[in-house]
DOSE-869069 format. One record per residue (C-alpha): x, y, z; residue number from 1. Coordinates in nm, 4 decimals. Example, Ala and Ser with C-alpha at 12.3 -4.5 7.8 and 13.67 -1.06 7.14 Angstrom:
<pts>
<pt <1.2300, -0.4500, 0.7800>, 1>
<pt <1.3670, -0.1060, 0.7140>, 2>
</pts>
This chain:
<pts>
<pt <-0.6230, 1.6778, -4.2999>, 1>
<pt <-0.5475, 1.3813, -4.0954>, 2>
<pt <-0.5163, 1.1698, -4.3695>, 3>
<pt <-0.3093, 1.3608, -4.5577>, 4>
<pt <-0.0588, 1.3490, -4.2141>, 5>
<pt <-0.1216, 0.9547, -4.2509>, 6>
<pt <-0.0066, 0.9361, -4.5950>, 7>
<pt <0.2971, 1.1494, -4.5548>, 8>
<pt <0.4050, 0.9513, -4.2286>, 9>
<pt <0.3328, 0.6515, -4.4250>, 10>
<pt <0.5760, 0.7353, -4.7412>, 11>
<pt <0.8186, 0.8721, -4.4682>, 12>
<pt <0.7915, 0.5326, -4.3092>, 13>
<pt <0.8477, 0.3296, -4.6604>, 14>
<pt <1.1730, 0.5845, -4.7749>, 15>
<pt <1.3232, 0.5029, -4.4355>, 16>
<pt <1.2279, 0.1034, -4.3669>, 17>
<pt <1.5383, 0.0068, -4.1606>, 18>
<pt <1.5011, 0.3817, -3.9896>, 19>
<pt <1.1438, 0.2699, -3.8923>, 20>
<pt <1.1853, -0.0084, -3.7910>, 21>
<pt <1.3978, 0.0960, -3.5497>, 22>
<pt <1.1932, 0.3536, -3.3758>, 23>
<pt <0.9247, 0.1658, -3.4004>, 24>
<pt <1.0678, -0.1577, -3.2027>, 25>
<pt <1.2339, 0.0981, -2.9922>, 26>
<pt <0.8584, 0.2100, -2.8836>, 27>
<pt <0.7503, -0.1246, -2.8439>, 28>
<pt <1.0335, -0.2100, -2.6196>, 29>
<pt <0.9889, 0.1227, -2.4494>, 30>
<pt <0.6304, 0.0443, -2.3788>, 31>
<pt <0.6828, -0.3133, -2.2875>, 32>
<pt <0.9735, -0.2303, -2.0079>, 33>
<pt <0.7601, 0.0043, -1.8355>, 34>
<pt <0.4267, -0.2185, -1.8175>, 35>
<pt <0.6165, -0.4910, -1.6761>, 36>
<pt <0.8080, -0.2445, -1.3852>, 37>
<pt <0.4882, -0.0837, -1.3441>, 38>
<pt <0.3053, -0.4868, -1.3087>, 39>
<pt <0.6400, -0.5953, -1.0668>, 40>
<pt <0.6208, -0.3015, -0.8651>, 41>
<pt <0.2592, -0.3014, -0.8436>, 42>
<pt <0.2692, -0.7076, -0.7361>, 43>
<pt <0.5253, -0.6172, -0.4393>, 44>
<pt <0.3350, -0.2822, -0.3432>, 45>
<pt <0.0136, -0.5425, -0.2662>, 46>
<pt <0.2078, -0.7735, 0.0277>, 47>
<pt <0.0256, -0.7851, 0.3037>, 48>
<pt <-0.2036, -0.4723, 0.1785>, 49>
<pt <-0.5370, -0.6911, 0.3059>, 50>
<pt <-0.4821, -0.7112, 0.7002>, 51>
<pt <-0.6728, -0.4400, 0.8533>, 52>
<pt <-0.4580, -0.1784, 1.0024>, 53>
<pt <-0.1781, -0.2747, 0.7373>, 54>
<pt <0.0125, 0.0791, 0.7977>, 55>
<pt <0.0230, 0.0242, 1.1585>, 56>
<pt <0.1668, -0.2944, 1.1490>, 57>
<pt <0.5367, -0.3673, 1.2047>, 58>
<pt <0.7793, -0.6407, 1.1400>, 59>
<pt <1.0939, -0.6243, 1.3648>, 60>
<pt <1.4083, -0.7641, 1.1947>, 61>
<pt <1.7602, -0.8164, 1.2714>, 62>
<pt <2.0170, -0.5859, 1.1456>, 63>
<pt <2.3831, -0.8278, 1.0460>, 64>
<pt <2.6811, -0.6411, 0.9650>, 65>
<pt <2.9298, -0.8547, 0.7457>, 66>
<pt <3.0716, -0.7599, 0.4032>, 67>
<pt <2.7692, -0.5631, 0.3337>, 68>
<pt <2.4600, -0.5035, 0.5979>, 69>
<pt <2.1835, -0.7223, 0.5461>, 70>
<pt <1.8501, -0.7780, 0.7154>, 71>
<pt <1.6900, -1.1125, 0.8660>, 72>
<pt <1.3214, -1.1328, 0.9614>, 73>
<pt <1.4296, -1.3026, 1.3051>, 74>
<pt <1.5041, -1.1968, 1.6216>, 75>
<pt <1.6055, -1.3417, 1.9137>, 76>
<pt <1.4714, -1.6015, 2.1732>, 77>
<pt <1.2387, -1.4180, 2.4260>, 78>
<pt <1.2511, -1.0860, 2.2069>, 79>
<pt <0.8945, -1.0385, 2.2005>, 80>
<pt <0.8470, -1.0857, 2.5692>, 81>
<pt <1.1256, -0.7945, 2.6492>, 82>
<pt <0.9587, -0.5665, 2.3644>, 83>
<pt <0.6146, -0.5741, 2.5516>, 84>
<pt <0.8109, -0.5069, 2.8999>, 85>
<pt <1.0221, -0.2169, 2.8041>, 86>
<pt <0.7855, -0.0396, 2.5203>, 87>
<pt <0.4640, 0.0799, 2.6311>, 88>
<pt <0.3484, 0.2254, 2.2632>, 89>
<pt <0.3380, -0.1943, 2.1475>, 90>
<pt <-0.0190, -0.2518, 2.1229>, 91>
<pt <0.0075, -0.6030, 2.0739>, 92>
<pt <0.3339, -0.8223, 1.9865>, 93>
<pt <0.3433, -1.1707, 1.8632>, 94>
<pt <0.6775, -1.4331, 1.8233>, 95>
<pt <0.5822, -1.6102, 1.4957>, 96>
<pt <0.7885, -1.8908, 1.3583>, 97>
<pt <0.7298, -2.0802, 1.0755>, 98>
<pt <0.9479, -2.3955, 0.9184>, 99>
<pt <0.8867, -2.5914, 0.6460>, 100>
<pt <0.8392, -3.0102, 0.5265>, 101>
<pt <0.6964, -3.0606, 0.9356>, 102>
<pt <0.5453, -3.4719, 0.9354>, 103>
<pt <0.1612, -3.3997, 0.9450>, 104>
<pt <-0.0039, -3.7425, 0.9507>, 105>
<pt <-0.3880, -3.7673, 0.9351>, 106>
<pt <-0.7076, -4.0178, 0.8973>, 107>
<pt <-0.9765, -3.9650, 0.6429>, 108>
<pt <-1.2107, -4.2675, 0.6157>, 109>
<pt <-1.0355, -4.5006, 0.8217>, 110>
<pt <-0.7063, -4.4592, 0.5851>, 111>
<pt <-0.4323, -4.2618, 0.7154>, 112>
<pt <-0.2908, -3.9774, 0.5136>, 113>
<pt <0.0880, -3.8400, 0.5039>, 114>
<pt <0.1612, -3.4438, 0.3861>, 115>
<pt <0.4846, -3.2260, 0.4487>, 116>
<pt <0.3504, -2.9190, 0.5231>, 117>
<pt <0.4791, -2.5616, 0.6703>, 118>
<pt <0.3711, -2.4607, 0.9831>, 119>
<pt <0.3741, -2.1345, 1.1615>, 120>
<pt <0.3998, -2.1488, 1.5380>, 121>
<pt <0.2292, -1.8396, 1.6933>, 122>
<pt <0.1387, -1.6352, 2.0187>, 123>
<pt <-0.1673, -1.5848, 2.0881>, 124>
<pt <-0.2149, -1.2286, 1.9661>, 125>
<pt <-0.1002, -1.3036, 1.6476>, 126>
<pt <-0.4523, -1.3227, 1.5104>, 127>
<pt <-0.5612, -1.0198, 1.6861>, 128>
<pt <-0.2500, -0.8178, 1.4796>, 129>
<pt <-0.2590, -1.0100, 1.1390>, 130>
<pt <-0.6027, -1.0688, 0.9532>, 131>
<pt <-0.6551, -1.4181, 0.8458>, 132>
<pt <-1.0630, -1.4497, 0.8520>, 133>
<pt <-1.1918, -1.7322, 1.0168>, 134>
<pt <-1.4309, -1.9399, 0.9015>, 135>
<pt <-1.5570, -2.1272, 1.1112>, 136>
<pt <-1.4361, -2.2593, 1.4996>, 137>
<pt <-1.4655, -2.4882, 1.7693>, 138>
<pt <-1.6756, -2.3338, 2.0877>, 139>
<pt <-1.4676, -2.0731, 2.2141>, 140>
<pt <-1.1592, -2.2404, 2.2148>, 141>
<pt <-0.8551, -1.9772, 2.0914>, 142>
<pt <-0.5144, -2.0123, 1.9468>, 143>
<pt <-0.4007, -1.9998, 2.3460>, 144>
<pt <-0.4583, -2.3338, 2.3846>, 145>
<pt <-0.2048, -2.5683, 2.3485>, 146>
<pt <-0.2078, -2.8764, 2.1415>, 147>
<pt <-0.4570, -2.6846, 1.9325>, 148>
<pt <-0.4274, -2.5698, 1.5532>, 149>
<pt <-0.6005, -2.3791, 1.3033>, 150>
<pt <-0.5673, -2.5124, 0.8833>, 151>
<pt <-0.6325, -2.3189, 0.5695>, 152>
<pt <-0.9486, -2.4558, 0.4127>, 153>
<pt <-0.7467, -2.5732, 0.1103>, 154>
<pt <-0.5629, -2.8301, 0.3617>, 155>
<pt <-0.8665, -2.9217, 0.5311>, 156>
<pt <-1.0324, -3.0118, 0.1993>, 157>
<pt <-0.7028, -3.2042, 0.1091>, 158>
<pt <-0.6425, -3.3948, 0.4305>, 159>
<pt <-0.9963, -3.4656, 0.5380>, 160>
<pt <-1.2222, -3.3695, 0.2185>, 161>
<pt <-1.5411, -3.2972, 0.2822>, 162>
<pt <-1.5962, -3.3758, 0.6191>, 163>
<pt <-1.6067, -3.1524, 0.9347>, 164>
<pt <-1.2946, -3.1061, 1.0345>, 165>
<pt <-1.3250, -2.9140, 1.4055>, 166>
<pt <-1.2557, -3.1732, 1.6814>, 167>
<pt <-1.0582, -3.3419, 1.4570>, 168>
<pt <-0.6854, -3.4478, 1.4665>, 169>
<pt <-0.3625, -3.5390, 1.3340>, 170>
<pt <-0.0346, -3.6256, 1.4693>, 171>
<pt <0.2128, -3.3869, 1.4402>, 172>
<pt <0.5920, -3.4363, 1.3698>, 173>
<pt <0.4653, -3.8965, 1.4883>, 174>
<pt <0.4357, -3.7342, 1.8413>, 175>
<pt <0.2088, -3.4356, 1.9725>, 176>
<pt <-0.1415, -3.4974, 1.8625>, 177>
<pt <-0.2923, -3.1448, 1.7751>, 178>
<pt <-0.7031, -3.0611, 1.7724>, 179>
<pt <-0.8388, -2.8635, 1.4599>, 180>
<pt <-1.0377, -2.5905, 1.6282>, 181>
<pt <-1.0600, -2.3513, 1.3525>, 182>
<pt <-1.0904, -2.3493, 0.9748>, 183>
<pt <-0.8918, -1.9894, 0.7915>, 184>
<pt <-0.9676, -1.8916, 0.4772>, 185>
<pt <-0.7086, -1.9436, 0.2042>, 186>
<pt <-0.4223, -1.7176, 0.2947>, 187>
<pt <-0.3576, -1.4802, -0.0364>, 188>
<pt <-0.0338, -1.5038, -0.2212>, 189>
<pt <0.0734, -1.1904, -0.1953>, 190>
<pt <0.1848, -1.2474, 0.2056>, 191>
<pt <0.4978, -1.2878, 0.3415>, 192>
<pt <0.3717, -1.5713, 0.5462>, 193>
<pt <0.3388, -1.8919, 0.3792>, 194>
<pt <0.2164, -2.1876, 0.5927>, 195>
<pt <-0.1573, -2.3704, 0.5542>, 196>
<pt <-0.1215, -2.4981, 0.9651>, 197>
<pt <-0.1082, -2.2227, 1.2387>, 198>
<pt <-0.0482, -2.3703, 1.5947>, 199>
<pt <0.0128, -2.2567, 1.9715>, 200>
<pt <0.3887, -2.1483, 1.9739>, 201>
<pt <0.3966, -2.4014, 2.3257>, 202>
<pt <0.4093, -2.6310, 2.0870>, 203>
<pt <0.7141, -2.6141, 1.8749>, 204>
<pt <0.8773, -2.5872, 2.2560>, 205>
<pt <0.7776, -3.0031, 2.2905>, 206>
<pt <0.8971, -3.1214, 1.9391>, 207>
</pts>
């Protein structure tokens, strides 16, 4: 029976070429639209999916009316601060901010070493909100400190290879000289925060 049904969709198939073809690269098309919505929609559903607590984590943004409304992931200078004043349901809040193609020089083997790297300035409870595993860390220094910094373990390999790299330093933007006291593992792709250095917000306040 089910050859006979192959056969007659076969001869249908050969009467009718152009008729075929057409339905049949209609199907292919069909299929290949919705496996690549279903792989894009998929890709943006995963952001940020790995912190613990993901659904109870918030971003606040800034709301700009001009021709159309549009929405910044900023907010003002001392924002944070007034959100943990006024709203007692914040658990924790963290300023974060991150800028890109920041002079990192460092010194591997007696030879100094030059990278433009993005950097994300951050308040101590950052890492208590976000989940960026650590690796390993200096004593029980914290994020609090300042002139302190945690790196990715891809940029520790990179500027200092396979040496230790807690206790260690590099000069930041030729004038604060910043401590490694922690080593994070590689941060995945699918984040909406992209930097391999993470240092104390005071910081960015001196540069």
């Amino acid at each position: 029976m089910f050859k006979n049904h192959l056969k007659i969709a076969w001869r249908n198939l050969s009467k009718r070429k152009v008729f075929a073809c057409i339905n049949i690269l209609g199907l292919a098309l069909g299929f290949g639209c919705t496996v690549l919505i279903f792989l894009y929609v998929n890709h943006h559903l995963q952001f940020n999916t790995f912190h613990n607590n993901a659904d109870r984590i918030y971003r606040i943004v800034t709301e700009e009316h001009r021709d159309d409304i549009e929405y910044d992931a900023a907010v003002p200078p001392g924002f944070a601060k007034a959100f943990r004043t006024d709203y007692e349901y914040s658990e924790k809040v963290a300023s974060l901010y991150t800028r890109g193609n920041w002079q990192i020089n460092g010194t591997d083997d007696n030879a100094t070493k030059r990278f433009k790297e993005d950097i994300a300035f951050a308040e101590p409870d950052f890492f208590e909100i976000l989940n960026f595993p650590l690796l390993e860390k200096l004593g029980n220094q914290t994020l609090a400190e300042p002139n302190t910094a945690y790196i990715t373990e891809s940029f520790a390999k990179k500027m200092f290879g396979n040496q230790s790299v807690l206790g260690q330093t590099f000069i930041l933007d030729n004038r604060e000289t910043i401590s490694i006291i922690g080593v994070l593992e590689d941060i995945p792709e699918q984040t909406v925060i992209e930097a391999n250095i993470f240092s104390v917000i005071c910081n960015l306040k001196k540069l």
